[in-house]
TORMI-73214 format. One record per residue (C-alpha): x, z, y. Coordinates in steps of 0.02 Angstrom, whole numbers, padded with zeros to 5 digits, always signed. Example, Ala and Ser with C-alpha at 12.3 -4.5 7.8 and 13.67 -1.06 7.14 Angstrom:
// TORMI-73214
+00615+00390-00225;+00684+00357-00053;
//
This chain:
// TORMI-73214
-01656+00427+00792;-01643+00480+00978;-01589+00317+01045;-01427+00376+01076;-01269+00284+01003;-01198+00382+00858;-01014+00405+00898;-00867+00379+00768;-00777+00511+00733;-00582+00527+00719;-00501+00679+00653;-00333+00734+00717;-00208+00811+00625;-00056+00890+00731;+00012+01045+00729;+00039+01053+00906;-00106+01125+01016;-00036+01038+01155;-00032+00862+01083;-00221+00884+01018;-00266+00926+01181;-00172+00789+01250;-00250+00646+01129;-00439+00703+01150;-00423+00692+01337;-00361+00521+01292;-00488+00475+01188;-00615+00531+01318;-00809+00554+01272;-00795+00381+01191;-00762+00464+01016;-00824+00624+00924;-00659+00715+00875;-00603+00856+00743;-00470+00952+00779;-00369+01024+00625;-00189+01087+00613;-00120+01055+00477;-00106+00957+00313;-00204+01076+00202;-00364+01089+00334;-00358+00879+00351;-00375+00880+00156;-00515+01026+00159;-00605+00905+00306;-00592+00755+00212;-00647+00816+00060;-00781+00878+00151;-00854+00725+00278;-00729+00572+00210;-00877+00441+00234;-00905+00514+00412;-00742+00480+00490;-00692+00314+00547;-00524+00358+00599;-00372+00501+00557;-00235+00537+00679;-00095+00586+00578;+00054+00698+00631;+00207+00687+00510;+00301+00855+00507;+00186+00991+00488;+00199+01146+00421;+00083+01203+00241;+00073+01003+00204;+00162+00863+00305;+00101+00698+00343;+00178+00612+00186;+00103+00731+00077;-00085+00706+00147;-00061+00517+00133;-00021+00560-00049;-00208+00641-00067;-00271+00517+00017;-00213+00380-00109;-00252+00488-00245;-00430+00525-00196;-00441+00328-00135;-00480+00396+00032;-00330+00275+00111;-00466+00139+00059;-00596+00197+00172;-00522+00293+00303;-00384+00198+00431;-00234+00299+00477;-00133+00296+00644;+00018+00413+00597;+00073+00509+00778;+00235+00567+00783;+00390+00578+00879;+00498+00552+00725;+00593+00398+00745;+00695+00379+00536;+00649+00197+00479;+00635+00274+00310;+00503+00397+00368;+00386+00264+00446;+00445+00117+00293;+00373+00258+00149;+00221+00310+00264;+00183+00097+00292;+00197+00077+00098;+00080+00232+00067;-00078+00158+00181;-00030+00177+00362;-00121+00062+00460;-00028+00071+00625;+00112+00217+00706;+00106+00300+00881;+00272+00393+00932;+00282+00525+01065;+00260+00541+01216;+00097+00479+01204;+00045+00327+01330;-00164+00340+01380;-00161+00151+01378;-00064+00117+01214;-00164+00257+01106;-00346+00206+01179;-00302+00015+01144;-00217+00061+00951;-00377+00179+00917;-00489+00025+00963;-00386-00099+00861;-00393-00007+00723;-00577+00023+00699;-00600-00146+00731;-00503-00212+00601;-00580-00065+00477;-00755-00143+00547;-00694-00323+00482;-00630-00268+00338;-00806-00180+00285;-00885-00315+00329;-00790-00450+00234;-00793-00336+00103;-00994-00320+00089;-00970-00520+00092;-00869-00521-00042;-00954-00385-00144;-01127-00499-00113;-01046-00648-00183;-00954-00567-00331;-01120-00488-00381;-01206-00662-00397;-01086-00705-00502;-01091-00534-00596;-01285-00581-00631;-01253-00725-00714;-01137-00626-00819;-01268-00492-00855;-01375-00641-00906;-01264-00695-01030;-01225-00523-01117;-01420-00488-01100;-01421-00627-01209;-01308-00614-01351;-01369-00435-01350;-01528-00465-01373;-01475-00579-01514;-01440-00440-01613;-01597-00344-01569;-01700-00503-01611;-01627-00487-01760;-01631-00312-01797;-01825-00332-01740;-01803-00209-01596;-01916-00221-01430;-01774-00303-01325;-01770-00148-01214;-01632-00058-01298;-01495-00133-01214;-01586-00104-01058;-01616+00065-01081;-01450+00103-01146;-01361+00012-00990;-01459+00112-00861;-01462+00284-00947;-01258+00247-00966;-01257+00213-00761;-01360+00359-00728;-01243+00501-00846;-01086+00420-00767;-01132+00440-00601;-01184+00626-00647;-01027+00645-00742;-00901+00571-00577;-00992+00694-00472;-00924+00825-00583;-00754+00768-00646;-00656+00662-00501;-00510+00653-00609;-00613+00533-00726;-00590+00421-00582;-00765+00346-00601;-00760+00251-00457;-00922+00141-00431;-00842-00032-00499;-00786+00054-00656;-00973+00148-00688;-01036-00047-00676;-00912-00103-00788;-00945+00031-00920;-01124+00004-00898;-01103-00172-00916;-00986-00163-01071;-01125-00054-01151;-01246-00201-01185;-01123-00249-01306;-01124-00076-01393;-01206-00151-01566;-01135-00347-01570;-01049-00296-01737;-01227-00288-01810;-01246-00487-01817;-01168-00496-01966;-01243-00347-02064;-01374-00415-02187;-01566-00426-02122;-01631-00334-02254;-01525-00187-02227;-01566-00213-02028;-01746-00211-02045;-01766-00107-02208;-01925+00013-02171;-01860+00147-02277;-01724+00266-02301;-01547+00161-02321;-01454+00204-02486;-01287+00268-02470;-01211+00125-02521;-01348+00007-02373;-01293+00146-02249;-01107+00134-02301;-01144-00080-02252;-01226-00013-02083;-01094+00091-02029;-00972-00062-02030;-01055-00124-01877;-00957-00022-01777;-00794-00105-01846;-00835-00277-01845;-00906-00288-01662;-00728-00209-01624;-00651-00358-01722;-00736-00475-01632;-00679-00442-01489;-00485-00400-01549;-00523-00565-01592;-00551-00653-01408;-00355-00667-01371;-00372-00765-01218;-00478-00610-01142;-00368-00467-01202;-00326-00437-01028;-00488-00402-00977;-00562-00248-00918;-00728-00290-00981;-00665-00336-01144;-00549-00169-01146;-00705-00059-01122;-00822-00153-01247;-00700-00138-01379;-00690+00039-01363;-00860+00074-01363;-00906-00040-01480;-00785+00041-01604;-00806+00237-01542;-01000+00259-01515;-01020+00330-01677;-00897+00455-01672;-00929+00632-01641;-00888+00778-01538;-00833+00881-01688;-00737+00741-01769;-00875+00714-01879;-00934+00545-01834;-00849+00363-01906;-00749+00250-01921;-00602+00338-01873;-00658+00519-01854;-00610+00547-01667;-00641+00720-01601;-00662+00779-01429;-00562+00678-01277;-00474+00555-01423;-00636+00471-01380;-00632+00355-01216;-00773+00451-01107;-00864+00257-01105;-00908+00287-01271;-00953+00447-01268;-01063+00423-01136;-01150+00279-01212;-01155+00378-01378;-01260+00480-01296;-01387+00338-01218;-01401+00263-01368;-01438+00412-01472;-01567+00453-01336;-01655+00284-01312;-01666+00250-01523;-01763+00452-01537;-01874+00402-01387;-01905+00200-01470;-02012+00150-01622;-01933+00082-01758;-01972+00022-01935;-01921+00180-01980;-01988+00301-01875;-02110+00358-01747;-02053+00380-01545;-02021+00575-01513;-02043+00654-01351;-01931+00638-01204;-01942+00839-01202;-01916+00798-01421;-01772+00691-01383;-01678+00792-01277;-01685+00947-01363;-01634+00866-01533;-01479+00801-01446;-01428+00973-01336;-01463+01066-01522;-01346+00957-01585;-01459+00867-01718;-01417+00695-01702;-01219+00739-01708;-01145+00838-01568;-01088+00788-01418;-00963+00822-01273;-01045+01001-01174;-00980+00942-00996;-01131+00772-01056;-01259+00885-01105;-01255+00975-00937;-01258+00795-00850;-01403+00749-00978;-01493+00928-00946;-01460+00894-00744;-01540+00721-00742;-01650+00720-00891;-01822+00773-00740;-01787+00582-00666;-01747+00493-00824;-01903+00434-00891;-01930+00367-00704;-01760+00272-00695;-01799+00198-00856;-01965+00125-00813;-01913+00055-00665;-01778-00033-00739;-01918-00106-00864;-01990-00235-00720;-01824-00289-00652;-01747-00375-00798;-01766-00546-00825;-01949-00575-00914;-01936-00513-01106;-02035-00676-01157;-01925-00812-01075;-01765-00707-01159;-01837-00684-01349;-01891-00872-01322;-01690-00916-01255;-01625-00811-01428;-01748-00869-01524;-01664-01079-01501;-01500-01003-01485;-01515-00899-01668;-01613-01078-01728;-01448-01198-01683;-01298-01140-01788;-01229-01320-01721;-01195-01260-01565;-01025-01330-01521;-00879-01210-01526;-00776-01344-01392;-00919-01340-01276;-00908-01161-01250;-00723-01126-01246;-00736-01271-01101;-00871-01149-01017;-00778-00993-01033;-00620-01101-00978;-00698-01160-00821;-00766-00979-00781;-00603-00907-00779;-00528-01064-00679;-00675-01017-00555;-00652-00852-00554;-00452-00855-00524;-00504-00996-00382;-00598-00880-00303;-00504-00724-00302;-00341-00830-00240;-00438-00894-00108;-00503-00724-00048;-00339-00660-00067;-00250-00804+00037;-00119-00814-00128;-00024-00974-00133;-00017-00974-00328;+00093-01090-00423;+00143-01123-00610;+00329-01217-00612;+00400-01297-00777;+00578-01381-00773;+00529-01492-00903;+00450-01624-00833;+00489-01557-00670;+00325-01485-00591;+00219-01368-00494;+00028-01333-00530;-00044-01246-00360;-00219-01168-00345;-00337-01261-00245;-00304-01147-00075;-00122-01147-00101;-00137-01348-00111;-00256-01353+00050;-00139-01230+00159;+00020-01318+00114;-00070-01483+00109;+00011-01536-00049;-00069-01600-00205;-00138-01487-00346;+00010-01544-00447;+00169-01608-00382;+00282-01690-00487;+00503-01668-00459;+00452-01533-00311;+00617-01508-00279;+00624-01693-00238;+00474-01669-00151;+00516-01693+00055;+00370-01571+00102;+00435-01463-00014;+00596-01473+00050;+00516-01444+00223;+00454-01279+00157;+00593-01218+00050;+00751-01233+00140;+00914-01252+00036;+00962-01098+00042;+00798-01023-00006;+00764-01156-00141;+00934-01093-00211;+00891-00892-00228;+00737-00945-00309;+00831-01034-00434;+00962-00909-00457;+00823-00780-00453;+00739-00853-00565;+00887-00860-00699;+00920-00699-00689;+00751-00654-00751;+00765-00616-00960;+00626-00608-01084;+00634-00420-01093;+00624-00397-00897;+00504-00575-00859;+00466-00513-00682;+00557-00558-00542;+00530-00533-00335;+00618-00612-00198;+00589-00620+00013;+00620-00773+00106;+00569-00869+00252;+00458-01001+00222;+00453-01151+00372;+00272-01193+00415;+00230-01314+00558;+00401-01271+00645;+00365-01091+00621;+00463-00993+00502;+00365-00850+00439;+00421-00709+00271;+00328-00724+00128;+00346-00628-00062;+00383-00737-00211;+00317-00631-00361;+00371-00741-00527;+00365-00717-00731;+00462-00805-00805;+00418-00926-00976;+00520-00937-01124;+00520-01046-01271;+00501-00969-01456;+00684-01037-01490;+00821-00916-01561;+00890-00908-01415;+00744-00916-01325;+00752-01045-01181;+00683-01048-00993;+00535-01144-01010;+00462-01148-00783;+00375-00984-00735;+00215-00932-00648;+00192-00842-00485;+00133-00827-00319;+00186-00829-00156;+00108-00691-00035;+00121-00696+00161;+00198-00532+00230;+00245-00605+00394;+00143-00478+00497;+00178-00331+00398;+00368-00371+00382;+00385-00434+00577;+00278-00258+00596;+00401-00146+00522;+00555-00252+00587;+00480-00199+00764;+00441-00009+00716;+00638-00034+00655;+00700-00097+00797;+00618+00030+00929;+00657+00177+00824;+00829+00108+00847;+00831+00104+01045;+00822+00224+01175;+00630+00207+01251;+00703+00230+01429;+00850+00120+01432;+00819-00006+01305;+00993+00029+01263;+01042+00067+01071;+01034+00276+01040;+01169+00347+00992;+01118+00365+00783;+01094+00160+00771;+01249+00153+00870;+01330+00252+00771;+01273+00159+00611;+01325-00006+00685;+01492+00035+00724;+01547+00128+00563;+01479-00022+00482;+01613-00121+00580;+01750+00009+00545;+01697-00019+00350;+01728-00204+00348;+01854-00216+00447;+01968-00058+00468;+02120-00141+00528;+02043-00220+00687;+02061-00134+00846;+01935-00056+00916;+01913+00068+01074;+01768+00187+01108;+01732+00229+01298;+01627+00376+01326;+01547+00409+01506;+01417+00498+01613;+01372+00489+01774;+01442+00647+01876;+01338+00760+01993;+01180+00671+01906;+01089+00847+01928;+01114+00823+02116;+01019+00661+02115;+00874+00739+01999;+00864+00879+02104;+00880+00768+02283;+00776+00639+02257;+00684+00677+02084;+00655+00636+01913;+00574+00481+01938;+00733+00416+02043;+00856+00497+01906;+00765+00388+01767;+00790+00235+01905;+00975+00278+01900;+00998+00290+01716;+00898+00116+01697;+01006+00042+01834;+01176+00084+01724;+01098+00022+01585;+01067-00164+01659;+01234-00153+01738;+01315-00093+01565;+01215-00267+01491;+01286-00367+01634;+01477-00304+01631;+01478-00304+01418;+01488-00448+01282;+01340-00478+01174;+01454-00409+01001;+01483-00251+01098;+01382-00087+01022;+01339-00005+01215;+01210+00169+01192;+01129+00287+01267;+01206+00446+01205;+01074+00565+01279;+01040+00616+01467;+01154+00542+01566;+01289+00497+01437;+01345+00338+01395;+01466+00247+01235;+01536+00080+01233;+01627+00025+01072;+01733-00121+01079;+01818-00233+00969;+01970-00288+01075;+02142-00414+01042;+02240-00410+01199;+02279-00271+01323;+02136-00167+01316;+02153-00067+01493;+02089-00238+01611;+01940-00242+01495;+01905-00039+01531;+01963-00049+01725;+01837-00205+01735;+01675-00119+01662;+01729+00044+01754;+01745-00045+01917;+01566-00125+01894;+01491+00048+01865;+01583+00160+01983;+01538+00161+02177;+01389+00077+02179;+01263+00137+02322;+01085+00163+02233;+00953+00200+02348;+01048+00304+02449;+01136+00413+02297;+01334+00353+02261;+01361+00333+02102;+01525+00413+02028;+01587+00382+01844;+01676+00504+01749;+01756+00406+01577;+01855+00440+01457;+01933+00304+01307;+01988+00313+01141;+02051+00191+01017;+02062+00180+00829;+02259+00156+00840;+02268+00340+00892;+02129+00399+00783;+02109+00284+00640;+01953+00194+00598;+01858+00334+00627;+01686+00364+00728;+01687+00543+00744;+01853+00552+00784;+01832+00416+00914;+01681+00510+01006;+01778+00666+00985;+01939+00610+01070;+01845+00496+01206;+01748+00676+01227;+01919+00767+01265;+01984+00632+01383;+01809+00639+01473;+01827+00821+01488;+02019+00803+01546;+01929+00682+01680;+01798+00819+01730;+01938+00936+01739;+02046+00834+01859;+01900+00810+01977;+01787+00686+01905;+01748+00492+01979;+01897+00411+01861;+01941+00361+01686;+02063+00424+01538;+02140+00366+01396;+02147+00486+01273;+02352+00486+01194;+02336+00565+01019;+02517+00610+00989;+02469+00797+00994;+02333+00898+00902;+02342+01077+00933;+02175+01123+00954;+02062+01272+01049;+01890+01310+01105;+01822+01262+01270;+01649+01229+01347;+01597+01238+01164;+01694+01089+01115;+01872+01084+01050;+01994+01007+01172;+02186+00996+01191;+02258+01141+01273;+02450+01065+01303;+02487+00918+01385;+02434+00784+01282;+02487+00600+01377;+02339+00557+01439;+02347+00399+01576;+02233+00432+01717;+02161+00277+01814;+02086+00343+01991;+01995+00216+02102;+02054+00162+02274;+01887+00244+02355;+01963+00406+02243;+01777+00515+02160;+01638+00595+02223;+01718+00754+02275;+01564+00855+02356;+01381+00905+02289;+01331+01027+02155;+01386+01013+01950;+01321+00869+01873;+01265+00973+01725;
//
């Protein structure tokens, strides 16, 4: 090392040379960057250095491969899991950034960018992916104490079988590590096996169990020195079966992944490439890849062992007996991985020989075990019982689940131990919906959708999801209810409670409800832009289409004069200024917008005269002196008695009054009279060309009759 600090590196993904440019000088000589432009090169560079980059920079719309369609890599690959994502992008649609939050996102920066705000996001998020490494190494540390006590106990009822089969005990060593060893060969070559390192541990793990169907195949057939009969070998073969059975047998464990992969192994590792093998004659990929790969390690370890039966061969014997297909054939994509590691195998072997618990102490535990048939059957269901109650404690806890079973009859809730703690409840709480800290929790109305969601649930579709605000110490925060619902065996089948959980989503669902609401503003103004504004208002014209409403449409004449006079800065002064005066002069149910530059919309729901309303917010606007520039309003109204409940039509007519207004002079406002439509083309908009009514309003101080255009 040369001392130095190794910096992390981000890769940014943008299209744009410009906004590159822009983020690295941001991001200073604090960070190492990568520069890519498009979708297809981020892909190429993560496939290349994923464990080397701490941080992507995301652009959405790109061309080759957008945004969306690299997160979709990502997730694929499991990249998303290691590599934090800040997606940068100047597209606003709620949809967009909702499907981008659901694929991984960890956090969104719109254009233009902000120094401050993209240094202090950049930071946050490698924090947080620091944290989240770290409590995951904590985690990982714990679960794998657990996982050794596990091992412990397969090691044992393995070795049971080799005890009995008088075997050194090594096999199921040997067999585990040379399984580890071809799967991590074989997920270097085949990614779509998805051998990620958790399922390589589980396989290897399952594999102990490989030949538990031999405990009850007859000793003397076990340990028989000489050639089996057909009829002894016929006996042996059924091994394969009756391990399988077993464990069809374990209902309570069905479910679990360790069980899943033992079965198949335990059934398949006899069966052949070729279709030759047994019980059920499997041939090529019908057999799960676990137990063709410990096929293959067991094959391996039994040439290379002594038996009753038979010398040891060679490792160099060994292998070339299996690649020329001697001892059955196997899958050619596992020979390569067995010719590829086969130099280190006899080294990874016999250093797994010294790390296993002492050989002695285990024969000695199998030997009492295999000498007390008494053992009590209750004792260990209570064991495996209380290792799954553990084990669902603990991954609740880590998890921060508030997990719950409900039955209506006797009214109750069962809560896991850090669902009790956090609420401060009991572990079971009798009538909760009597319950006043339950009631505290659950409001009426939310205690009611549950209910209702609940009964809609059928035993055909169990699973049921609702969103609701939980009340915590005065604080009302959104949390997911994910229930299954219980049925009786009756004909009809009744509602019996359910089980569930309740998940915390306050910060992502207060997130996105922010990311909602400033996509939906204007970032100058703080006004509404014109698409939510639009949205708001139709929705108004939907629900109620016989109400009255009036759209006013205005901007702010010889605005180009003031740009141009006193300069941007003091133009984007001006347009903030008639926003807080448009706040001041409106009701709060009024939609008021930014429309774009200096144009303005107020919509209005309105039961009286509607011109007092109008001449009051135009007054308020028009006139003012702002540093030194007059401001003049040019306005023009419509209303949905001349148009109908229409938006378009309402912009479009308040358009043609405004432009009647510009026409006349500017500095006033129009209502727009729709009793004539003949239409033509003007200033690229189509306007009224006779003499529509339209009732002109000027004020007493008349407009702003001097300067240059205002567009």
């Amino acid at each position: 090392m040369d001392g130095k600090k190794r910096r992390q590196k981000i890769l940014i993904v943008d299209d744009s040379e410009m906004n590159r440019s822009i983020l690295v000088d941001m991001l200073g000589d604090e960070y190492e960057t990568i520069e890519v432009e498009n979708g297809l090169m981020a892909v190429n560079e993560l496939q290349k250095r994923a464990a080397e980059i701490s941080l992507m920079m995301l652009d959405i719309v790109m061309p080759l491969m957008d945004g969306l369609e690299v997160l979709e890599v990502m997730n694929r690959r499991r990249w998303i899991e290691t590599v934090p994502v800040i997606m940068i992008s100047a597209e606003t649609s709620s949809d967009r950034i909702s499907q981008a939050l659901e694929m991984g996102v960890t956090d969104f920066i719109s254009r233009p960018f902000d120094a401050k705000i993209v240094q202090r996001r950049v930071l946050n998020t490698l924090l947080s992916s620091a944290k989240q490494t770290e409590l995951e190494n904590l985690v990982a540390e714990q679960i794998y104490e657990k996982e050794q006590n596990s091992l412990l106990m397969i090691d044992i009822l393995s070795h049971i079988v080799e005890f009995r089969n008088g075997e050194s005990g090594l096999h199921v060593v040997h067999v585990r590590r040379l399984t580890e060893v071809l799967l991590r060969q074989l997920a270097s070559k085949r990614p779509d096996y998805e051998l990620t390192a958790a399922k390589i541990a589980l396989i290897s793990e399952a594999s102990a169990l490989h030949d538990i169907g031999k405990i009850a195949i007859d000793e003397k057939i076990l340990n028989k020195p000489g050639r089996l009969t057909d009829e002894e070998f016929k006996i042996m073969k059924q091994h394969s079966s009756i391990g399988a059975q077993m464990l069809d047998g374990l209902s309570v464990h069905q479910g679990e992944p360790l069980v899943k992969i033992a079965y198949q192994i335990c059934r398949w590792h006899h069966e052949r490439w070729d279709g030759r093998g047994y019980p059920d004659g499997l041939k090529g990929d019908e057999i799960p890849i676990a137990a063709q790969v410990v096929a293959m390690a067991d094959v391996y370890d039994a040439l290379t062992s002594e038996r009753v039966y038979k010398a040891a061969f060679s490792h160099e014997q060994a292998i070339e007996m299996i690649c020329n297909n001697e001892c059955g054939s196997f899958n050619p994509l596992l020979l390569e991985c067995l010719m590829e590691v086969s130099d280190t195998m006899q080294d990874d072997l016999s250093s797994t020989d010294g790390n296993e618990a002492p050989e002695e102490s285990i024969s000695s535990i199998v030997e009492k075990m295999s000498s007390h048939s008494e053992l009590s059957a209750s004792n260990r269901t209570l064991q495996l019982l209380e290792h799954e109650r553990m084990k669902y404690s603990f991954f609740a806890a880590m998890s921060k689940e508030i997990q719950f079973e409900y039955t209506l009859s006797p009214s109750m809730v069962s809560l896991n131990a850090w669902g009790a703690r956090n609420l401060g409840l009991d572990e079971v709480v009798m009538d909760p919906l009597e319950n006043q800290k339950v009631k505290g929790y659950l409001n009426e109305d939310l205690r009611a959708q549950l209910h209702q969601v609940l009964e809609s649930a059928t035993p055909e579709e169990p699973i049921v999801t609702l969103e609701g605000k939980v009340e915590k110490d005065g604080v009302k925060k959104w949390y997911r209810f994910v229930m299954q619902a219980l049925w009786s065996e009756d004909e009809p089948p009744e509602l019996r409670g359910a089980i569930g959980k309740a998940v915390d989503i306050h910060s992502s669902r207060s997130y996105l409800e922010k990311l909602e609401r400033r996509a939906s503003m204007d970032q100058l103004t703080g006004l509404l832009n014109l698409t939510s504004a639009q949205t708001q208002a139709e929705a108004r014209l939907k629900e109620n289409p016989e109400a009255k409403y009036a759209l006013a449409f205005f901007d702010c004449d010889f605005f180009k004069d003031a740009n141009n006079t006193y300069g941007h800065l003091f133009g984007n002064r001006l347009l903030i200024h008639i926003a807080e005066r448009l706040r001041q002069v409106t009701r709060s149910g009024d939609i008021v917008s930014r429309a774009g530059g200096d144009e303005y919309i107020i919509f209005i729901q309105y039961h009286q005269e509607l011109e007092p309303t109008i001449q009051r917010i135009y007054g308020a606007l028009h006139g003012e002196d702002f540093g030194g520039f007059s401001i003049s309003i040019s306005m023009g109204v419509a209303t949905t008695g001349q148009v109908g409940p229409d938006f378009t039509a309402l912009m479009g007519a308040a358009d043609k009054a405004l432009y009647a207004v510009k026409q006349a002079g500017k500095g006033q406002y129009k209502f727009y009279d729709g009793r004539e439509t003949s239409l033509t083309e003007a200033r690229g908009e189509s306007v009224y060309t006779n003499q529509s009514e339209i009732i002109n309003y000027e004020p007493e101080n008349g407009g702003q009759s001097k300067g240059g255009e205002d567009k």
